[in-house]
C-alpha atoms as a printed R data frame, in Angstrom:
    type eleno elety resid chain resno       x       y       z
1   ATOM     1    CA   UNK     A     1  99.134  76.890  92.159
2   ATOM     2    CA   UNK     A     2  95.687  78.477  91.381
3   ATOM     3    CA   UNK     A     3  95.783  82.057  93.733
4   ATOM     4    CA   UNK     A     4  92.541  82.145  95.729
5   ATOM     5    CA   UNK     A     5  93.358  85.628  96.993
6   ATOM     6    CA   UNK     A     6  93.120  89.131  95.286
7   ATOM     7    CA   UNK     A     7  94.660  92.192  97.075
8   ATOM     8    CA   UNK     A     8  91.979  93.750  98.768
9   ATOM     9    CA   UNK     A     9  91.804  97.405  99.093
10  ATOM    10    CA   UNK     A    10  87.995  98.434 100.427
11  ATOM    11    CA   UNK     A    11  86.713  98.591 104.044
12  ATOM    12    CA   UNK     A    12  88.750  96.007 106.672
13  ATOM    13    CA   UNK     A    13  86.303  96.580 109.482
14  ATOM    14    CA   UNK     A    14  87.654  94.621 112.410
15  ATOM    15    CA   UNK     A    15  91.019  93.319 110.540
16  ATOM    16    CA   UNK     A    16  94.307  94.644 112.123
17  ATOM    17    CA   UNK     A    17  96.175  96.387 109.492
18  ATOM    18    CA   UNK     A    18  98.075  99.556 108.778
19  ATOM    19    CA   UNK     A    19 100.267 101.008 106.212
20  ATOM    20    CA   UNK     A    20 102.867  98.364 106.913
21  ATOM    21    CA   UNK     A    21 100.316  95.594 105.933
22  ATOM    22    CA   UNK     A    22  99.297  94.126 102.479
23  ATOM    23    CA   UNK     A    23  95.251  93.162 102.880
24  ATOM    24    CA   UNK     A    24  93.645  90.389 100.734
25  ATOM    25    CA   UNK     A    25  90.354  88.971 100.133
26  ATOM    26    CA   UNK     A    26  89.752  84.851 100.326
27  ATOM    27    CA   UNK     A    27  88.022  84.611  96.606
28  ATOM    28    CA   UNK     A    28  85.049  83.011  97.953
29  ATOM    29    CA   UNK     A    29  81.588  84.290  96.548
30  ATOM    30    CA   UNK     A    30  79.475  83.230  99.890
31  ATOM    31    CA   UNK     A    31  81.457  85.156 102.231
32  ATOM    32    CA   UNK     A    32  83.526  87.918 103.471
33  ATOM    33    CA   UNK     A    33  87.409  86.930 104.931
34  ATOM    34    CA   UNK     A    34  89.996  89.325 104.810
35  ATOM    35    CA   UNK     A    35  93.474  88.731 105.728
36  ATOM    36    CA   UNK     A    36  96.636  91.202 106.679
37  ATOM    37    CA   UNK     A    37  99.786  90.289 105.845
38  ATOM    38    CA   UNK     A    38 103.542  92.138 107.169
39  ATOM    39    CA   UNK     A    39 107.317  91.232 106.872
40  ATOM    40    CA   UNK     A    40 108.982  90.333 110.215
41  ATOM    41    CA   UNK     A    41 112.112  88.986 109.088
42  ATOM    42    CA   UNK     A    42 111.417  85.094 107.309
43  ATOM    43    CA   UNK     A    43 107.868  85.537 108.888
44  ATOM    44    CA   UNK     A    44 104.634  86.436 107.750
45  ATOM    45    CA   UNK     A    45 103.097  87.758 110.755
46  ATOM    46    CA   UNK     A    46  99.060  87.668 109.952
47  ATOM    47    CA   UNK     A    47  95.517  88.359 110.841
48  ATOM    48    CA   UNK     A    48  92.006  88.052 109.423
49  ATOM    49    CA   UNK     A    49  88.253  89.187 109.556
50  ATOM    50    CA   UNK     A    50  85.533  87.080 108.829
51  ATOM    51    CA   UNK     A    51  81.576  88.193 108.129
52  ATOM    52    CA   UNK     A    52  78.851  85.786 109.356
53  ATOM    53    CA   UNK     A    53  79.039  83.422 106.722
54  ATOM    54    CA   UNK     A    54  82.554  83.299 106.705
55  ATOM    55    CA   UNK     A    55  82.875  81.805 110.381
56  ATOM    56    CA   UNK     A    56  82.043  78.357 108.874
57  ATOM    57    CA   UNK     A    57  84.430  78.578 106.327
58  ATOM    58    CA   UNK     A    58  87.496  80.282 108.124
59  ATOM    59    CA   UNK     A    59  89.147  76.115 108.443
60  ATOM    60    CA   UNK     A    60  89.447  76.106 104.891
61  ATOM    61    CA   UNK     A    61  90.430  79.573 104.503
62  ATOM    62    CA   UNK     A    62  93.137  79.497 106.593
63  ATOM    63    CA   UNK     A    63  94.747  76.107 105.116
64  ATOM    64    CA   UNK     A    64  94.279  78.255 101.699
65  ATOM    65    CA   UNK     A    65  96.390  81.088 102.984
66  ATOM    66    CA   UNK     A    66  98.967  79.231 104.696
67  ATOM    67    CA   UNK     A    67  99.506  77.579 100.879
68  ATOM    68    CA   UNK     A    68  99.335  81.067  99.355
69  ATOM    69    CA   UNK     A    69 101.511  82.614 101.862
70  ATOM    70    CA   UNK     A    70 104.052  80.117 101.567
71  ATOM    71    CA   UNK     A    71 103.872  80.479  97.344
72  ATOM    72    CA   UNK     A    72 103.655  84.056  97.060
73  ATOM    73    CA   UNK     A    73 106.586  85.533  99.496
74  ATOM    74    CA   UNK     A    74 109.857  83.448  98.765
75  ATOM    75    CA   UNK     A    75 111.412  84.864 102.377
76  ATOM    76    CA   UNK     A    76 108.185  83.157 104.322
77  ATOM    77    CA   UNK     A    77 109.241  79.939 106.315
78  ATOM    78    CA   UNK     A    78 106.945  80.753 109.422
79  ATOM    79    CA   UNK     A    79 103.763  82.369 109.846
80  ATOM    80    CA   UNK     A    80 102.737  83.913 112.618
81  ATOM    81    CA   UNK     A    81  99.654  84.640 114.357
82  ATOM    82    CA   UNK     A    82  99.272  86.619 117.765
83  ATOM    83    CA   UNK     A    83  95.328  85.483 118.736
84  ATOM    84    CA   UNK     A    84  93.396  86.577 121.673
85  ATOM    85    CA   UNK     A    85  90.000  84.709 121.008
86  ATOM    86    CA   UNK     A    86  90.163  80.779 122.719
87  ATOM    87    CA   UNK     A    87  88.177  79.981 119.555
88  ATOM    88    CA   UNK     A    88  90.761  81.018 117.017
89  ATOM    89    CA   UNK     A    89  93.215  79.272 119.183
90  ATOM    90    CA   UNK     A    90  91.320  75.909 118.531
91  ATOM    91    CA   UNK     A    91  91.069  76.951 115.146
92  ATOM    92    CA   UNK     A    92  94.592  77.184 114.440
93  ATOM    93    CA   UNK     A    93  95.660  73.994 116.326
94  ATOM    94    CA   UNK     A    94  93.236  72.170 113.995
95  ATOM    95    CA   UNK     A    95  95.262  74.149 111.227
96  ATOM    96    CA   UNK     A    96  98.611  73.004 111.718
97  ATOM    97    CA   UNK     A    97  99.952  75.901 113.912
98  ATOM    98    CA   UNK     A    98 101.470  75.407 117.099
99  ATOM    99    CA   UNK     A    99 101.280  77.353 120.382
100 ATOM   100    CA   UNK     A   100 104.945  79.121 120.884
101 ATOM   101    CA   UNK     A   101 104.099  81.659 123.435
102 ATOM   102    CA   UNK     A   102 102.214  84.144 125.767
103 ATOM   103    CA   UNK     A   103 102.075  87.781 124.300
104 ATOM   104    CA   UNK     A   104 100.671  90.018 127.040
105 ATOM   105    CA   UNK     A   105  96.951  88.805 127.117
106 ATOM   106    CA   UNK     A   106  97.240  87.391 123.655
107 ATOM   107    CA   UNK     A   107  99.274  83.809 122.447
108 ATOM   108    CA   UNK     A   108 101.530  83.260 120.084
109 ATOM   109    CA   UNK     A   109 100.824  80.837 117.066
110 ATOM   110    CA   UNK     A   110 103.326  79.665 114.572
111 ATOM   111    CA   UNK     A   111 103.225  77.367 111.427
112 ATOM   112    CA   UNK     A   112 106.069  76.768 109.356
113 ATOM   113    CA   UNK     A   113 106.853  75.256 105.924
């Protein structure tokens, strides 16, 4: 597998992260899509941040994570994603990931191997 990520260490804007969280960068010249990445036992819970440009490109982004996320961390077998926006929830249905739960005002989204 090719990598289309580099860690990503400059301004997240809107991405959730913290100390806990590795960022990376979708290597993608025409836009700007960050994603967060932390341990929660075999899961990789996750979010991103997308620019403009990126908003028509977040599909194929995402399928490239999942693939990445899956190669990189040898304890992944789910990956998780807590979404409050109904778009990103449409978004990750046409993904692969599947809706587990609600989270206060948020849903749970899962995708495994």
């Amino acid at each position: 597998m090719i990598p289309k990520f580099e860690i990503y260490t400059g301004e997240t804007g809107g991405l959730m992260t913290s100390d806990k969280y590795l960022n990376f960068k979708w290597i993608n010249p025409d836009c700007n899509i960050l994603f967060s990445v932390t341990r929660q036992g075999n899961a990789a819970s996750v979010h991103f941040a997308s620019d403009e440009a990126g908003r028509y490109k977040l599909k194929e982004a995402v399928e490239d994570w999942c693939e990445f996320c899956f190669w990189l961390f040898d304890w992944c077998t789910i990956i998780v994603g807590v979404i409050k926006r109904h778009s990103v929830c449409k978004l990750a249905e046409k993904c692969g990931f599947t809706y587990l739960m609600p989270l206060g005002d948020k849903l749970v989204y899962v995708r495994g191997i």
